[in-house]
N, C-alpha and C positions, 0 to 999 in steps of 0.2 A: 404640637408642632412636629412635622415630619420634616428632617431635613437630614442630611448628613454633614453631622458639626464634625469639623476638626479639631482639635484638641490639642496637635502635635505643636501648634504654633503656640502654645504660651508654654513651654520646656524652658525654653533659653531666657534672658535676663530682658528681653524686652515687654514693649508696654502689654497691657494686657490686651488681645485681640478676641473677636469673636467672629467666626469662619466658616460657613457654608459653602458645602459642594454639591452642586446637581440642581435638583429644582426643592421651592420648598412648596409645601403644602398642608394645611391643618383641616382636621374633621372632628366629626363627634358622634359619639355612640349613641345606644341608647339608653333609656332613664335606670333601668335595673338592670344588674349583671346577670348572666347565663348563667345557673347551677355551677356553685364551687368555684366560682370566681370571686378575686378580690375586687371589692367594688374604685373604681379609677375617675378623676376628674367629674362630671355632672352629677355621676353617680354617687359621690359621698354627700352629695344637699339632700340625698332621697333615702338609702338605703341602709340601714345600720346605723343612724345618727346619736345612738347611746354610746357610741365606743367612733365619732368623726373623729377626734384627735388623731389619736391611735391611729385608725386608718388611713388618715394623711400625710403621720410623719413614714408609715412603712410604703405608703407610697412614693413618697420622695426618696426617701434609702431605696429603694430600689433601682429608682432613675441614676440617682447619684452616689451611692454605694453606701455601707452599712457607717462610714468613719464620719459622716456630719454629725453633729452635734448640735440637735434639735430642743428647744425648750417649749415644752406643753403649752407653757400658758401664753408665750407671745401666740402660739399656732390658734387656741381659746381664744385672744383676745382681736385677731384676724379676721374669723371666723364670727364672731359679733359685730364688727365692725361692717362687715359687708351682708349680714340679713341685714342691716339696720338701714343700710344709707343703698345700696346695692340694687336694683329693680330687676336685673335678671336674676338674684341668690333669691329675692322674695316671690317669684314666680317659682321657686324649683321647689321652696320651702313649700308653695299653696299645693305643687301636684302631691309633693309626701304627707300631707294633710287627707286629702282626698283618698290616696291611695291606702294611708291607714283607715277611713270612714270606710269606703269602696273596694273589698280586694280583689274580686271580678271584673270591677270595671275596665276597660276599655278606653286610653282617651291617650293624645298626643297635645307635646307642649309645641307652639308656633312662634317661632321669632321672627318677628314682621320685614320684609324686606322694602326695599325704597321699589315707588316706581313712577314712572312717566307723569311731569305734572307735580308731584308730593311737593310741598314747601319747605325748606331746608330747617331742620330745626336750633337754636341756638340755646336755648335754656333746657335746663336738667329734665328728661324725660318722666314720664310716669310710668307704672306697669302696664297698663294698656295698650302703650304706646311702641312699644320694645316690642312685649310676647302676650299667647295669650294661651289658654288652654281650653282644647277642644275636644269634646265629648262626643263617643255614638260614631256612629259610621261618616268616613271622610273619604277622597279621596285626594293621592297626594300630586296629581296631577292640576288640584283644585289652586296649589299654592306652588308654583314654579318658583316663585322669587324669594321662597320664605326658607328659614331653615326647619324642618320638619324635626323633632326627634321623637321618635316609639318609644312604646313602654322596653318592648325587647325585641333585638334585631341582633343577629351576629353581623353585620355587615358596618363598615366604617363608614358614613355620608362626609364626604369632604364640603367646606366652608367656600363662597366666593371670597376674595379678596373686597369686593364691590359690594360686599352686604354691610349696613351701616354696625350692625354687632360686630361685627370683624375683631376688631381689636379692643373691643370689652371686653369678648370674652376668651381671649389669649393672655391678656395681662389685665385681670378684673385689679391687682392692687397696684395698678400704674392709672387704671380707668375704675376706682371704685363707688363711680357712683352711677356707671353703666351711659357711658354718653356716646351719642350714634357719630360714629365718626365721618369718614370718605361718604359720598354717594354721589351717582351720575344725576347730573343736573342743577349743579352749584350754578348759578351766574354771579358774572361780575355787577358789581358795583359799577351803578349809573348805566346801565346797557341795555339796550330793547331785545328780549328776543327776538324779535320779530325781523330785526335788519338782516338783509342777507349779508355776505359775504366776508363777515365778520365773525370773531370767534366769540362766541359770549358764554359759553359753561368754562368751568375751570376744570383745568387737566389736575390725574392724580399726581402729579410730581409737583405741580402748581399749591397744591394743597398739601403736599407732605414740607415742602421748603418753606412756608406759612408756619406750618405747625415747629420746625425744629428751631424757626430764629429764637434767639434769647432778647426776653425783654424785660429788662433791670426790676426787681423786686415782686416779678411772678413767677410763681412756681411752674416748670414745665416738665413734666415725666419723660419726654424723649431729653433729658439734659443730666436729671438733679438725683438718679438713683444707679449711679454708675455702671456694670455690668449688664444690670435690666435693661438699663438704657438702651446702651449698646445694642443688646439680640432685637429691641424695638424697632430702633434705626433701620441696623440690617433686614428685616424684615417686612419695613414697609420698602425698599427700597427694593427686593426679590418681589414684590408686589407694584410697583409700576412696570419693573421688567417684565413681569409674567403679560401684565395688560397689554404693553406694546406686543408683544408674541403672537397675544390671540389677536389683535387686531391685523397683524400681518399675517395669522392663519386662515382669517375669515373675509382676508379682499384678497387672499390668492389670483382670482380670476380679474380682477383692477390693472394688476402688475404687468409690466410691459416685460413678459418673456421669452419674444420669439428668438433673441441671440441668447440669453440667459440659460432655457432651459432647450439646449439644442445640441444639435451634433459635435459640437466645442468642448462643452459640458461631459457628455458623453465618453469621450475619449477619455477628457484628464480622469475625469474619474475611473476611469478602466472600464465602463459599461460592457459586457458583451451578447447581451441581449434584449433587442428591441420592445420585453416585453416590461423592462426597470426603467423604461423611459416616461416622466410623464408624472410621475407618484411622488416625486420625491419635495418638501415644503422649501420651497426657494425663500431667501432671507435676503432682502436685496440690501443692496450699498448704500440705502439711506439709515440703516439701523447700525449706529454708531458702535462700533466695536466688534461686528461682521468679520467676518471672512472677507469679500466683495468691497467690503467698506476700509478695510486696509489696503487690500490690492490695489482698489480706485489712486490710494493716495500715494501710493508708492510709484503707479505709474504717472501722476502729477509730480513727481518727485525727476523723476526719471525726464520727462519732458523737460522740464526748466533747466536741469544739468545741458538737456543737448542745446536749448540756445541759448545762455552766458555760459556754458563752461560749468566744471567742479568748482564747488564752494567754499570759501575764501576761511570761512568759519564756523568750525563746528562748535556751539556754544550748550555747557548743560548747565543748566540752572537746580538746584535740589531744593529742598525743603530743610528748615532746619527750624522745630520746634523751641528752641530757646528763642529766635527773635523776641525782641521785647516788645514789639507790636501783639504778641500773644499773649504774653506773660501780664501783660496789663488788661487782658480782657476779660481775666479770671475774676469775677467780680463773686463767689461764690466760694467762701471759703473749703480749703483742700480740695481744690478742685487740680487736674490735672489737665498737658495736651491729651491722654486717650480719652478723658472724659468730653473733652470740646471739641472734636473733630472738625465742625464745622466753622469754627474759627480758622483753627489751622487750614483749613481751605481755602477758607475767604482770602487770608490774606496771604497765602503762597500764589494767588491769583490776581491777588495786586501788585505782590512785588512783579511778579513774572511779564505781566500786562506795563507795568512801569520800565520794566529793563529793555522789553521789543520797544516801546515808544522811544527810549533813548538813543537804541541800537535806527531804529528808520527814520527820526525827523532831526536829531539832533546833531548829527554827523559824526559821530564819534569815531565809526572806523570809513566814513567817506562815504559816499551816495550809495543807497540801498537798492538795486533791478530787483533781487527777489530773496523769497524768506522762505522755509520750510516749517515749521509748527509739528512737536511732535511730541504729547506726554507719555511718559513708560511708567507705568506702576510694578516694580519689580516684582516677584514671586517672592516670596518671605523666605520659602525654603528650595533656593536653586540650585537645580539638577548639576549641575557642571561650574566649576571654580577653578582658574587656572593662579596659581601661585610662585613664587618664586623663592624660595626657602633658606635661608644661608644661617651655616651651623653646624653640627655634629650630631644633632638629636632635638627631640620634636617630642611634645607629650601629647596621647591618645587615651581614648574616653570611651566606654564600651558602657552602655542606657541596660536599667537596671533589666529590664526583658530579654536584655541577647547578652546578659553578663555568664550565665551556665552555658551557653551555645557555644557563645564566641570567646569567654575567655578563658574556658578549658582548653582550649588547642593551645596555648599561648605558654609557654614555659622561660622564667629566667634564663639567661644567658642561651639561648637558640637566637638563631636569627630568618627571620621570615621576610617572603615577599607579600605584602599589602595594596591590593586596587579595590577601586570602587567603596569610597569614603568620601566623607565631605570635610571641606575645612573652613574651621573660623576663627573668630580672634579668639586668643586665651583668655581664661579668667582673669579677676582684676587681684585674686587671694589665692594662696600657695602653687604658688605655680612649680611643678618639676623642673623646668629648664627656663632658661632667660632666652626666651624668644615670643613673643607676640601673637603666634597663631597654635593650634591646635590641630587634632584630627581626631574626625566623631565618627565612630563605628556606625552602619547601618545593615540592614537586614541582606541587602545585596555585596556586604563586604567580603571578601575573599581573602583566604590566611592560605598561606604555602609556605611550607619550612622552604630552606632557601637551602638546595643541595652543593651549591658549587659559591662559594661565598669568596668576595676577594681577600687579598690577605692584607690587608689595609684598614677593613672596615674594623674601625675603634668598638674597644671593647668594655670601655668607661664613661660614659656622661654626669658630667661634674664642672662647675664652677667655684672654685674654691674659694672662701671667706677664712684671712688671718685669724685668729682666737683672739689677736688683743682687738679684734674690729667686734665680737660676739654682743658685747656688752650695746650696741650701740643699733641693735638690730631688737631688741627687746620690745613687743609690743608691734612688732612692723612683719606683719605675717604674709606680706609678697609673695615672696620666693621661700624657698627650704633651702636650708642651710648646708654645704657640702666642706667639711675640714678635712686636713691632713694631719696626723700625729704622731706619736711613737707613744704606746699606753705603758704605763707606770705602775698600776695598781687598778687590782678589778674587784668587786665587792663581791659577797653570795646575796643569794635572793632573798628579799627584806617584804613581807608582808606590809601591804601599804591599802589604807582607806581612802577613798579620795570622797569629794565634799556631794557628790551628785550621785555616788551609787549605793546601790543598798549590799552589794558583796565588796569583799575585799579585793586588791588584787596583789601583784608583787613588781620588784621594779629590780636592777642590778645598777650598781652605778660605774661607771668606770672614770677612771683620772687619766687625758692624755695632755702632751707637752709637745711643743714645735721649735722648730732650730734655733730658735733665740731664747729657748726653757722657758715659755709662756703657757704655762697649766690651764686647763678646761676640764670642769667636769660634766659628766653626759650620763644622761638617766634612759635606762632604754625600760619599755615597760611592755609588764603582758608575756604574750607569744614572742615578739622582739628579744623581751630576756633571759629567757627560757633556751633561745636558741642561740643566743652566743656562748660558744663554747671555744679554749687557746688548746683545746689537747693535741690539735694535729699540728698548729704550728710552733708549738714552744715548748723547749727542751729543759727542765729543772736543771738540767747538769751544765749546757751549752750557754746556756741563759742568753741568748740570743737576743735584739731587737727586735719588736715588732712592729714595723711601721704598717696602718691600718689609715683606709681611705673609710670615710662613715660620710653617705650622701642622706641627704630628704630628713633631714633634721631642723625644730623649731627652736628661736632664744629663749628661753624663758627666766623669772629671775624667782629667786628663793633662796634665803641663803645669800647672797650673791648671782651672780650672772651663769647661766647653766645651759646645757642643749638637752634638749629634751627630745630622744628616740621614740616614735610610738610605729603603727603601721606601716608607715612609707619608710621609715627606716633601713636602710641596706650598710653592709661593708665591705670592703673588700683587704684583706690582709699581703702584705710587702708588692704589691702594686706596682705594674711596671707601665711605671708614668715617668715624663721629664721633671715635675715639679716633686718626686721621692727622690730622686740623685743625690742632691746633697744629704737626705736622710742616710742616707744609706753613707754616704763619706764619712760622716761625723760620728755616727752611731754602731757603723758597721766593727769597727773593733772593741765597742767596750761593751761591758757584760750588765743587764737591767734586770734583777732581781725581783719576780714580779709577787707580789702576795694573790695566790689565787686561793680560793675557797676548796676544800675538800668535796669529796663525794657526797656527803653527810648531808655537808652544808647545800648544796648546789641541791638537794631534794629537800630545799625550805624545812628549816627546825621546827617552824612555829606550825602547825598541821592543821589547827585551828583556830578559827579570830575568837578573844576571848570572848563570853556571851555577855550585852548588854543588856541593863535590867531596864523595864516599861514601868513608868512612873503618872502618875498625874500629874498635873500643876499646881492641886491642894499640895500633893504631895513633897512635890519639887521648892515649893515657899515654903512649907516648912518646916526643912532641911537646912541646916548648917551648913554657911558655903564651903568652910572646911571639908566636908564628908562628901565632897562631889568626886567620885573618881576621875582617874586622867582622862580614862575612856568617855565619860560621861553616862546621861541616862536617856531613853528614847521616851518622846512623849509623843501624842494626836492631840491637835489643837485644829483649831477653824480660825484665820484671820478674819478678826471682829471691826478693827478700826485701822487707820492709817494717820497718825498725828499730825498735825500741822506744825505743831510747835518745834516739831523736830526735821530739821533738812536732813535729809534723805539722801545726799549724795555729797562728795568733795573731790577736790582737785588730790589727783596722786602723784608723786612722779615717779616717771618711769624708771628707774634706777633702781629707787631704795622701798619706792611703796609708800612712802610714808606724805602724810598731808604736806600740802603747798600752803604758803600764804601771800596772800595777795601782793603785788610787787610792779610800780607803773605801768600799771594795766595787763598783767599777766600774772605767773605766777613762779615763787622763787621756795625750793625748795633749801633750809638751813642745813640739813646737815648734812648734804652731797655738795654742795652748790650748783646746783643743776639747773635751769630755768626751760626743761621739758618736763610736759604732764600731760596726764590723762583722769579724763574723769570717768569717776567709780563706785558704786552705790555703798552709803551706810544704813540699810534700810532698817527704819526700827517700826512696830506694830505692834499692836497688842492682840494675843492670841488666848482662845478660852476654848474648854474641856470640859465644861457643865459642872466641874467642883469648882473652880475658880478660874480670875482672869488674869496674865503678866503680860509685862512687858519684857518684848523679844528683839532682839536685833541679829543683824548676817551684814557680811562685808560683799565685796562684787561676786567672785566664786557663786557664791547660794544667792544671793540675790538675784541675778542674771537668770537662773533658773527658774527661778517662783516668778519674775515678773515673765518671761519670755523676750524681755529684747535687752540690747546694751542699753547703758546708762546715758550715753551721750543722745540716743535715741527719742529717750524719752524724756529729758530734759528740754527738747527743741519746742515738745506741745507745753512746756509749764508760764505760764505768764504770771502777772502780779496778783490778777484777779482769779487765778486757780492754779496756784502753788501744787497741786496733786494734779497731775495731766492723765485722763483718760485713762492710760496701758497700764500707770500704777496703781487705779483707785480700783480696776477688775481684778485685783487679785483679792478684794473682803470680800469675806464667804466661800473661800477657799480652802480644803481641807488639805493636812499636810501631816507626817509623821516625822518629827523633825530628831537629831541627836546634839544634845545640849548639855553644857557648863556652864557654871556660876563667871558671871563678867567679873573682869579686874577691875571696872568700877564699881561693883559690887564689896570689895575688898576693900575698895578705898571711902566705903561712905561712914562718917563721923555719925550718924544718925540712925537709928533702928527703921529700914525701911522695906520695903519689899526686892527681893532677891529679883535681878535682871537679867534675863538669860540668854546668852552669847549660842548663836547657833551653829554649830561645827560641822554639819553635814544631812543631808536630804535622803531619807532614807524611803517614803513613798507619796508619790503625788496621789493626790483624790481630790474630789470636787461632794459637794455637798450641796444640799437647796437650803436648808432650815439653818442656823446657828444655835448656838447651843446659848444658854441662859446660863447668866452671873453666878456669882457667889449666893447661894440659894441652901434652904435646908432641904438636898435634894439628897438621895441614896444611889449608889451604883445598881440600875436595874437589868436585872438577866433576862433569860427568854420567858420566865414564868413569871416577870412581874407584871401584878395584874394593870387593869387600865384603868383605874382609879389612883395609881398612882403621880406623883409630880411630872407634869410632863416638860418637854424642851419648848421654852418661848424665844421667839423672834427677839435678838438684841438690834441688832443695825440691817438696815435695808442693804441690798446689793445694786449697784447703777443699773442691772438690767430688772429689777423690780421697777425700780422710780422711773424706766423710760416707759415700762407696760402702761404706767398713770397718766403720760404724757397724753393734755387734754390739746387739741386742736383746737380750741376756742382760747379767745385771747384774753388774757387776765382783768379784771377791771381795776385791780390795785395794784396796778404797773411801776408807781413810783420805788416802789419799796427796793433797797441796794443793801446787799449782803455781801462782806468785806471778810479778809481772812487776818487772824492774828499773823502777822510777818516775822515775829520776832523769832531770831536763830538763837537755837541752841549751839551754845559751844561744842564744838567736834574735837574729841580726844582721839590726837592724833592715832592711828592705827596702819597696824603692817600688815598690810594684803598678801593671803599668798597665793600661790599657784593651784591650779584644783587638783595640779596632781599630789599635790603633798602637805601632813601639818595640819593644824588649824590656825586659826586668827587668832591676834593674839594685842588685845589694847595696850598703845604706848602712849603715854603721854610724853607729847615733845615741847618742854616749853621751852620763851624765848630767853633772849639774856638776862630779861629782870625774872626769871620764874615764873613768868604768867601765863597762862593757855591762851593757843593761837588759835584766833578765830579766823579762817578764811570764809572767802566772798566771790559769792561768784554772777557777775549778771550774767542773766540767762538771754541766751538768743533771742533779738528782735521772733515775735510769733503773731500774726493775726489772731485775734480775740473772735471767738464764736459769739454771732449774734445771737445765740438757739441758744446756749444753757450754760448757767451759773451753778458751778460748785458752792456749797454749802456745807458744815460740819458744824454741829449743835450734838444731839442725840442720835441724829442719824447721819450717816456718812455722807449721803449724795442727795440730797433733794433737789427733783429738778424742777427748776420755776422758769416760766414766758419772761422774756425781755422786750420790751418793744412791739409793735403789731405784727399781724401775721406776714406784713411782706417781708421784716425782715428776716423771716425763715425762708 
């Protein structure tokens, strides 16, 4: 496909778009590459087919860059699928046949085109019928309508739109079984050719609106494969435009152009030479969305104003994808508006058709003379935005490509003049300032230090949050936090692990207090901590106040209620703001003693994080929980299974962390008394190393990581009948290097049982194909162990193995219904902490008779997938047919 896609439109947070500029247009080579070329598209059914995978996936990384993440065997199992059912792939397979028997010969493959007369076909073609291959001397003059392809040709042959291959062979797995699409000379239903005056073939748009309606419990490729869909859609619809094009290229001489193309013409256009008269391809006003075709109505606009008068009502009607008239249309589960576009059309078309019919028969705003009609489809990305700004300061955004360009000029506390930007609403998460819009750097932005600045313009942008209000911001990551303080006490730099890195880092903490002695402690980390330094403003002798403005800070809670400095981090020390005044009255004569770290200290004591030992899981079982160091031990595991019998996540609250229990339909935390929460993963699995297998658990921190999304996320896909939803069942067969300790319910078990191991930080992600095999009499094998040794067997299937199985024929023993054990494990309540600090640490919170609280939680209303039932037996995901094929 030749087109020029845009890409720039799906940056921002809306739906996903697909964007063509210019014209498009597809061709096709020929059957073998020119010396030292990689073989492309036709060319891998023919040429090098011992190594097509391969060739395919580095064809694609090409196109789409080296970062997708390709699996061989669905690409294998693709690739069978279409010799098999495919009539153009078994035509391409017959010349590489040939051409291995024959390798002098001579011959081209023919893809048959539609012509004058041909009967419209309806059922699944044969190879004959499509293509054919031709031997010995041809000439290509012989086949004007076909598509011709050489053995070798440097030259690109471009495709008609109007060839019945067209669109097999642009999307063979949207059309895998090769079905002749469009072609001139459809008639309607019930109609004589032979009548004049009447239209009796079907137009391409006639036949594309055919093909995109949806019709309940059939599958339709322009609908049901999202994205693809989409570039389908788009591209048959640059193919009726193309059509009407040529058709008004090729009646040029029809068209009535004696005022059109004349002296008129001439002028506006600047002509100044009689010889540019004459050439030029006129696009008349009947082609909707012309040049000519606007003017026309602008001056029918213009006409009506001079006789009733300017118009009484300027009325816009928009479109608004939530109507429930869409939302009810989605008969296709997770389906979306960018997936149904033509829904949303339809019925932006009826309401809009309904509201004129109100507006002219009903009388609503009194007798209708006349009406204008006029849709705008905006520009996604518009050139010019005018706004109206109120505030003190505005947060700006500089796109990762013009971030060395543009935001080296840019230095703290300077002040610049800024044009030519665009602007839009802020994000919906950490906003810098509390205001609603933003500003997006773009290529034609202009920075100018600003030489002559007034003496007004503010030298602080800050909204200040009280410290005893911090506590209440915990979990709510809007805005960044901006306090005011007087600091008390500062820490030295404290080597600190956090739960997602595989280095250390360091953090300082400081303690400050506000006019009514209300203490906050604030964790600055990294480069943040590093670079706070009191030597210039604070006198050991004078012992001075420091009052310190600290903006772009998060709540976070550990310990208690905390603010947590990281990057966006700034401060500004004795600030001359109105809201410091009082500090300074109340503070200003008495002397604040501060404990600040020495020189020593301030270059980190600790110089090295102690080294952790690599253990197996034989190894790590058995071990004395006793003898597990603080630091713990790093192990490589492969998640093997995902248990059912264990719930996976709990109500937290946000205060204290610790488990909720259910409470008139919400939830009530006992030992805050708090009735806010959030929910937060306790995920437990079982994880194996080829000497043995355990069971592992992680709280939300490492959780969140290994699965890839929050918790509340992926709670929304879990239902009765698949307690494990999709995003969590993709992490078995996932390898991981995990750093772990012996669980406190490990401590507390009465019974000699296998050691439980509490995961405390993520030290390397990896992905794996194979799993490693059970508790086996296997040996640790090095690089000289021979191949007759024990080798690694398949334990559990991964969901993208069982979907390669997925048969498209429909089961015959359809009754059979596979049910999950429900029953919950009790959740010992646990203290979640922050990633930046600590580990997890299991509490049991019982209630007042001492019994462990079980919380409950129904899960969000979720449509139930007709397509595939979870199962967990021996293998984790089997996937089994429900129902016949339409309800897929």
């Amino acid at each position: 496909m030749g087109a020029q896609i845009d890409k720039s439109v799906n940056n921002g947070r809306g739906p996903p778009l697909f964007k063509i500029c210019g014209q498009v247009y597809h061709r096709v080579g020929s059957l073998l590459p020119l010396d030292g070329s990689p073989p492309k598209f036709i060319q891998l059914y023919i040429y090098d087919t011992a190594n097509e995978v391969q060739n395919r996936i580095e064809c694609i990384k090409d196109n789409e860059g080296p970062h997708q993440d390709l699996d061989p065997s669905i690409v294998k199992d693709l690739i069978k699928m279409l010799d098999l059912h495919n009539p153009l792939a078994k035509k391409f397979r017959m010349a590489r046949e040939r051409l291995a028997n024959n390798k002098n010969e001579e011959f081209i493959i023919r893809l048959i085109g539609a012509r004058e007369g041909d009967s419209v076909q309806y059922n699944l073609p044969s190879v004959e019928e499509l293509a054919m291959l031709v031997v010995g001397d041809f000439s290509l003059d012989t086949f004007k309508r076909d598509i011709i392809i050489e053995m070798r040709s440097k030259e690109l042959k471009r495709i008609s739109a109007l060839h019945p291959a067209f669109m097999a062979l642009q999307y063979p797995l949207l059309f895998p079984f090769g079905e002749r699409r469009f072609q001139i000379g459809i008639i309607y239903n019930g109609v004589n050719p032979s009548d004049k005056g009447k239209h009796t073939h079907m137009t391409m748009q006639e036949y594309y609106c055919h093909q995109f309606h949806y019709r309940k419990n059939q599958p339709n490729p322009y609908l049901c494969y999202g994205l693809l869909s989409s570039q389908a859609k788009v591209d048959a619809r640059a193919c009726i435009d193309e059509s009407r094009l040529e058709y008004i290229l090729q009646n040029q001489k029809n068209l009535r152009m004696e005022t059109i193309q004349g002296i008129t013409d001439a002028i506006s256009h600047g002509y100044t030479s009689g010889n540019e008269m004459g050439k030029t391809i006129i696009l008349p006003a009947s082609h909707i969305g012309g040049r000519r075709y606007m003017i026309q109505n602008y001056h029918d606009s213009i006409a009506i104003c001079r006789i009733h008068g300017p118009p009484d009502f300027f009325i816009t009607f928009t479109c608004n994808a939530s109507w429930p008239e869409i939302q009810k249309s989605f008969f296709e589960p997770g389906q979306n508006p960018p997936d149904r576009s033509d829904v949303v059309v339809r019925v932006f078309h009826m309401k809009l058709q309904d509201m004129l019919h109100d507006i002219k028969s009903r009388s609503f705003f009194g007798p209708c003379n006349a009406d204008m009609e006029f849709t705008l489809i905006p520009n996604l990305v518009p050139q010019n935005r005018h706004a109206v700004i109120k505030g003190n300061g505005i947060s700006a955004e500089i796109p990762g490509n013009l971030a060395e360009e543009k935001g080296s000029i840019i230095e703290e506390n300077e002040i610049y003049e800024i044009s030519r930007f665009t602007i839009s609403s802020a994000r919906q998460m950490f906003k810098p300032v509390h205001i609603d819009k933003m500003i997006h750097f773009t290529y034609h932005t202009i920075i100018k230090a600003s030489l002559d600045s007034p003496s007004t313009f503010p030298r602080y942008v800050y909204h200040l949050t009280p410290l005893h209000q911090i506590e209440s911001y915990i979990q709510k990551n809007e805005y960044f936090l901006d306090v005011l303080g007087v600091i008390t006490q500062v820490s030295a730099l404290k080597p600190v692990r956090t739960q997602t890195r595989e280095s250390s880092n360091v953090i300082k903490e400081i303690i400050i207090k506000d006019i009514n002695d209300v203490t906050m402690r604030l964790t600055l980390w990294a480069e943040r901590a590093k670079a706070f330094k009191l030597d210039d403003v604070y006198n050991p002798l004078e012992q001075k106040p420091i009052v310190t403005l600290f903006v772009g800070c998060l709540a976070k809670n550990f310990q208690g209620a905390y603010l947590n400095g990281g990057t966006t981090c700034r401060w500004y020390f004795n600030p001359d703001i109105k809201e410091a005044a009082p500090y300074y009255q109340r503070f200003g004569s008495q002397k604040v003693k501060l404990q600040i770290p020495s020189e020593q200290e301030q270059q980190l004591s600790v110089a090295k994080e102690t080294h952790v030992e690599h253990k197996t899981l034989h190894e790590l079982l058995a071990l004395d929980p006793y003898a597990f160091p603080k630091q713990g031990y790093e192990c490589t595991v492969t998640i093997i299974e995902v248990p059912t019998t264990n719930r996976w996540w709990f109500p937290a609250c946000t205060k204290c962390s610790r488990a909720c229990r259910p409470q008139d339909g919400g939830y009530y935390c006992s030992y805050c008394k708090s009735e806010a929460y959030t929910l937060r993963y306790k995920l437990t699995f079982m994880g194996s190393d080829a000497t043995a297998t355990a069971q592992m658990f992680c709280f939300d921190t490492v959780a969140r990581h290994i699965v890839g999304r929050p918790c509340e996320t992926v709670l929304k896909q879990a239902t009765e009948a698949t307690p494990i939803p999709p995003d969590l069942a993709q992490i078995v067969s996932l390898k991981f290097t995990f750093r772990v300790t012996a669980s406190n319910q490990t401590f507390a078990q009465r019974e000699k049982q296998p050691t439980v191991l509490q995961i405390n930080s993520i030290v390397v992600h990896g992905r794996q194909h194979y799993l490693p095999s059970g508790i086996q009499n296997t040996i640790d094998q090095g690089p000289s162990t021979p191949n007759k040794e024990a080798t690694l067997k398949l334990l559990e299937e991964s969901p993208s193995i069982a979907m390669e199985r997925l048969s498209t024929k429909v089961s015959k023993d359809v009754g059979r219904k596979l049910t999950y054990s429900t029953q919950d494990k009790d959740i010992i309540g646990s203290q979640v902490l922050d990633v930046a600090q600590g580990t997890n640490a299991d509490k049991g919170i019982p209630t007042d008779k001492g019994k462990e609280i079980e919380p409950h939680l129904q899960s969000p209303p979720k449509r139930e997938s007709p397509l595939i039932k979870a199962k967990r037996s021996n293998l984790i995901f089997n996937l089994l047919q429900k129902g016949t094929n339409k309800d897929r």
